[in-house]
PLY file of the C-alpha trace (Angstrom):
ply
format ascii 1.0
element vertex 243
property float x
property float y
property float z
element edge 242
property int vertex1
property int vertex2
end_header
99.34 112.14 152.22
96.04 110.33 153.38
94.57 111.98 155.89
93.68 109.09 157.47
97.37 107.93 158.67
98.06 111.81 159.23
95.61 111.08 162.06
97.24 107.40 163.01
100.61 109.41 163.28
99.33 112.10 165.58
97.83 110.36 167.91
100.09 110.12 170.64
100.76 113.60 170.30
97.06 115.22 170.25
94.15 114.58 172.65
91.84 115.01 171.12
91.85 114.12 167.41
92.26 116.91 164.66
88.93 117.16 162.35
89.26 116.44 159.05
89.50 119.69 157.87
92.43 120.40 159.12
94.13 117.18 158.24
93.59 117.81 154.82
95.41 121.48 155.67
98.28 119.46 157.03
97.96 116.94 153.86
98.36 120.51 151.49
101.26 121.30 154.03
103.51 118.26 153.96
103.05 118.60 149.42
104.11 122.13 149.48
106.73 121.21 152.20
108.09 118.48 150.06
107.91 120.67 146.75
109.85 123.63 148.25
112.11 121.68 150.05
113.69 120.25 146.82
114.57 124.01 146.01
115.52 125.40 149.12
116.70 123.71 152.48
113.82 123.91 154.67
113.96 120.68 156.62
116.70 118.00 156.55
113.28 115.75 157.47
112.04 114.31 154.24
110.08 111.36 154.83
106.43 112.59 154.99
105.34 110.20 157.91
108.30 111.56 159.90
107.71 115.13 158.89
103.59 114.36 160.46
105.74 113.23 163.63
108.43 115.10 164.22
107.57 118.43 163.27
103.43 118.54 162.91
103.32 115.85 166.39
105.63 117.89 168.57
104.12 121.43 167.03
100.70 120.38 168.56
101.54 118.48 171.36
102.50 122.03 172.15
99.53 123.63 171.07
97.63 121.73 173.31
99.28 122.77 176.59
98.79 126.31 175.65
95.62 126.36 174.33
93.78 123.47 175.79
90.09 122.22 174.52
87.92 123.15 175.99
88.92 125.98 177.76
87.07 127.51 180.75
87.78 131.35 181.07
85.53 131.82 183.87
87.49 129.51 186.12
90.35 132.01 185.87
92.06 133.80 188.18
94.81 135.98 186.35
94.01 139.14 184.18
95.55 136.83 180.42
96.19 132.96 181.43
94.18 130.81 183.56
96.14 127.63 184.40
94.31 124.16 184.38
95.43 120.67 184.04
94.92 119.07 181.01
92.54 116.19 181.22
94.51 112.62 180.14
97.63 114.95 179.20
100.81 114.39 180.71
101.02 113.73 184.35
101.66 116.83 186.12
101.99 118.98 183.44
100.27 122.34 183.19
98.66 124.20 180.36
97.41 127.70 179.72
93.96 128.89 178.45
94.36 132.37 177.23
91.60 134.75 178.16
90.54 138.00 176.51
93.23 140.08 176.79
93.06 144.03 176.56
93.90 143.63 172.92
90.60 141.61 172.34
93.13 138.81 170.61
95.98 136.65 172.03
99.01 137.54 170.42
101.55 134.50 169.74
105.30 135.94 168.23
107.58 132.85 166.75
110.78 133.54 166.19
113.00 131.72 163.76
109.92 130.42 161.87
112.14 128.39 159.25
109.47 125.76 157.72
106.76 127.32 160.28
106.65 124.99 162.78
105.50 125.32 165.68
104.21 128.35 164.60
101.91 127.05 161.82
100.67 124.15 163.41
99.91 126.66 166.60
97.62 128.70 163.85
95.85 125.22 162.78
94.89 124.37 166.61
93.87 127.81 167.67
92.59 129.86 164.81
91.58 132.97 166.90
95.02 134.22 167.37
97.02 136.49 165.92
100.14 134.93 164.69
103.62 136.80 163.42
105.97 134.93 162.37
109.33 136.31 162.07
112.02 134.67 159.92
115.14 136.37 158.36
115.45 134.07 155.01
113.94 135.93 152.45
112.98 132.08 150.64
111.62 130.58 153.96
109.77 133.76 154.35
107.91 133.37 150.81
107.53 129.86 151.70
105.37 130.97 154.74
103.29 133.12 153.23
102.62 130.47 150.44
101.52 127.92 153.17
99.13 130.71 154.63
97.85 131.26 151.34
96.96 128.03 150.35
95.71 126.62 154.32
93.42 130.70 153.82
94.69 130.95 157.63
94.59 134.42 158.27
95.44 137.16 160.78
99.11 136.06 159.99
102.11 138.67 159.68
105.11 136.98 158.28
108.29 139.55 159.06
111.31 139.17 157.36
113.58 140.56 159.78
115.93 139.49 162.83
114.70 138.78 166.11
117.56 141.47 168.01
116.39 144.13 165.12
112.52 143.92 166.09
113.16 143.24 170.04
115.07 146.80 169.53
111.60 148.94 168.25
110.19 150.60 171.10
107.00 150.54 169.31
106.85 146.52 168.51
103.37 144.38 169.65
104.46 142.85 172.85
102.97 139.18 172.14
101.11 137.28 174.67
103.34 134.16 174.12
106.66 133.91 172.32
106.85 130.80 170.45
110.84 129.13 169.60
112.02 125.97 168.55
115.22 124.66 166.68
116.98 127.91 166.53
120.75 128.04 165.61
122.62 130.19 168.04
120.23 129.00 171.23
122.02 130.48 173.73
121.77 134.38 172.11
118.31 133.97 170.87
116.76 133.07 174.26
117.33 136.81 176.11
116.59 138.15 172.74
112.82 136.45 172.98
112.51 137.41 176.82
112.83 140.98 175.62
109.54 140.27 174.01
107.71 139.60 176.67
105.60 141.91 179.51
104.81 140.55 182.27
103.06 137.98 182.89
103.49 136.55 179.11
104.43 133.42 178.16
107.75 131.77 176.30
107.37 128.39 174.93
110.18 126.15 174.00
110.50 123.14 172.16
114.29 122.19 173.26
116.56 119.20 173.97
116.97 117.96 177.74
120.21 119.02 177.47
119.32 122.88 177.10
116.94 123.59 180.47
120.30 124.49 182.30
120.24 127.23 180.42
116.66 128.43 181.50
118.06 129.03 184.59
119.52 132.25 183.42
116.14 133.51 182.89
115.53 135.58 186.13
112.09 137.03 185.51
110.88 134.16 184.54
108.90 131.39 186.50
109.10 127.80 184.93
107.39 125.01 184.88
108.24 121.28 184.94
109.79 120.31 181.54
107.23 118.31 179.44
108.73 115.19 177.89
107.60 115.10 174.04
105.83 111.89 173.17
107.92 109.38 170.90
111.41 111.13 171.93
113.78 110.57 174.63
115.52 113.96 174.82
113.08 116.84 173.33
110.94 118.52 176.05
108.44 121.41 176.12
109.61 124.38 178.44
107.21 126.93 179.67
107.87 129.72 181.42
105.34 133.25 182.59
107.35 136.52 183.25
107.10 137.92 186.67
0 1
1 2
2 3
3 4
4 5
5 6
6 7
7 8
8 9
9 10
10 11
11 12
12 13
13 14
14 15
15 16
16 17
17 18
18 19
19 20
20 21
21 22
22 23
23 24
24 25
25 26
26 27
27 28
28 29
29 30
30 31
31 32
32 33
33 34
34 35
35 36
36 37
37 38
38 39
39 40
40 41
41 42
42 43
43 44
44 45
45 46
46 47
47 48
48 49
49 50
50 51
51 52
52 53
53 54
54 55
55 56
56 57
57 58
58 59
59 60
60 61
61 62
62 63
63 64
64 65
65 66
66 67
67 68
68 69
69 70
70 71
71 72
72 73
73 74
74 75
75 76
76 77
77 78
78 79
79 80
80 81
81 82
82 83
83 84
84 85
85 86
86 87
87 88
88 89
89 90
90 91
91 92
92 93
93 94
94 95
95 96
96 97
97 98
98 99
99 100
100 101
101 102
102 103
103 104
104 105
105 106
106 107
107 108
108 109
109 110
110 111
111 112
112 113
113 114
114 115
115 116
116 117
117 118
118 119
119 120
120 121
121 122
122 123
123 124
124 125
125 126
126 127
127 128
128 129
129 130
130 131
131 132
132 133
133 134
134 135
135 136
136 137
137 138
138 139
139 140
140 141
141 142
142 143
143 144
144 145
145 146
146 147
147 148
148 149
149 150
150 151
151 152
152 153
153 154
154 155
155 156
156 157
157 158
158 159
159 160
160 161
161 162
162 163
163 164
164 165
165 166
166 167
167 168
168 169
169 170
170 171
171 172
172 173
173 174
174 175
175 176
176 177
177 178
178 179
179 180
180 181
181 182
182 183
183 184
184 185
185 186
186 187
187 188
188 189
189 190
190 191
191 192
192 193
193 194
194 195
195 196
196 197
197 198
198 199
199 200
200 201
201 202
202 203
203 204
204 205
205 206
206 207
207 208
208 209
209 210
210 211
211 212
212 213
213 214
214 215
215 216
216 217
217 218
218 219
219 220
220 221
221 222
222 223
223 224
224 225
225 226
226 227
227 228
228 229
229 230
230 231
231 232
232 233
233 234
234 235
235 236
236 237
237 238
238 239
239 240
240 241
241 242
């Protein structure tokens, strides 16, 4: 896809535009997306100009509010995350600027990684982090790891596993952020990823309007004001910090 309308088609999502590097990484994407989607069902989306906005625009429209640019650490005033507004973002939102954390590395888990998004899109944004992706289809799974081959993104783990299985190993990575998106069975996935986190971490959700009532389940969390995603009237960006 020319990596010129890749660039048309995210801007309402991105502030500020992607290099051209990486919109030829998303141009290698959307071919091996469209390839391996006529072999296994990764995405019911298969026009590649709605592909660039509804998965690639709404994975980095939440990239952005977790990992603005630039990012001033020494304006901080927690031990991980420093909050700061995002210049010309969305009124009122909020976004987080990791810091060095005592792991040298922010950690970001995504669970239910299916065709990797927001996960891989998150990677493309941010390349210092380390990124697992965990994703119980065996084919997705390979279908990952292909995408991280051919983008060479690395410091990826690609787990082939269930969420509940891995929340369950005492001796699991606690992640920095917890990443989730589109996941069947919402409303048992979300206390499975709050397991994940320690406090003070960070779950990010790409949902439907109709889902925050459920947030409010969520305890130990703190939440901010749902972010309306550009171009949709119902999908919103969620983010919460444990206590």
């Amino acid at each position: 896809m020319d990596t010129a309308r890749i660039a048309a088609l995210l801007e309402p999502f991105l502030e500020p535009s992607l290099p051209e590097s990486q919109l030829d990484q998303i141009s290698i994407y959307i071919d091996l997306l469209l390839r391996w989607n006529a072999r296994i069902n990764l995405t019911a989306i298969r026009h590649p100009e709605e592909i660039v906005t509804r998965h690639f625009g709404e994975s980095f429209f939440l990239a952005r509010h977790l990992f603005p640019k630039p990012c001033h650490p020494e304006r901080s005033e927690g031990p991980a995350f420093c909050l700061a507004s995002r210049p010309g973002g969305v009124s009122g939102s909020t976004a987080h600027c990791p810091l060095p954390t005592a792991h040298g590395t922010p950690r970001v888990l995504d669970i239910g990684s299916g065709a990797g998004f927001p996960a891989l899109p998150l990677k493309l944004w941010a390349p210092h982090i380390h990124l697992t992706l965990v994703e119980s289809n065996h084919k997705k799974a390979a279908f990952l790891r292909e995408v991280a081959r051919a983008l060479t993104l690395t410091n990826i783990n690609v787990i082939t596993d269930r969420a509940e299985v891995l929340a369950a190993l005492p001796g699991f990575p606690r992640p920095d952020i917890v990443t989730l998106r589109a996941v069947e069975r919402f409303d048992t996935i979300l206390p499975q990823a709050v397991t994940f986190l320690a406090p003070s971490a960070t779950l990010a959700l790409l949902i439907g309007a109709a889902q925050i009532p459920h947030l409010t389940t969520l305890t130990t969390l703190k939440w901010h004001s749902p972010i309306p995603v550009p171009q949709s009237h119902t999908r919103v960006l969620s983010i919460g910090v444990r206590e």
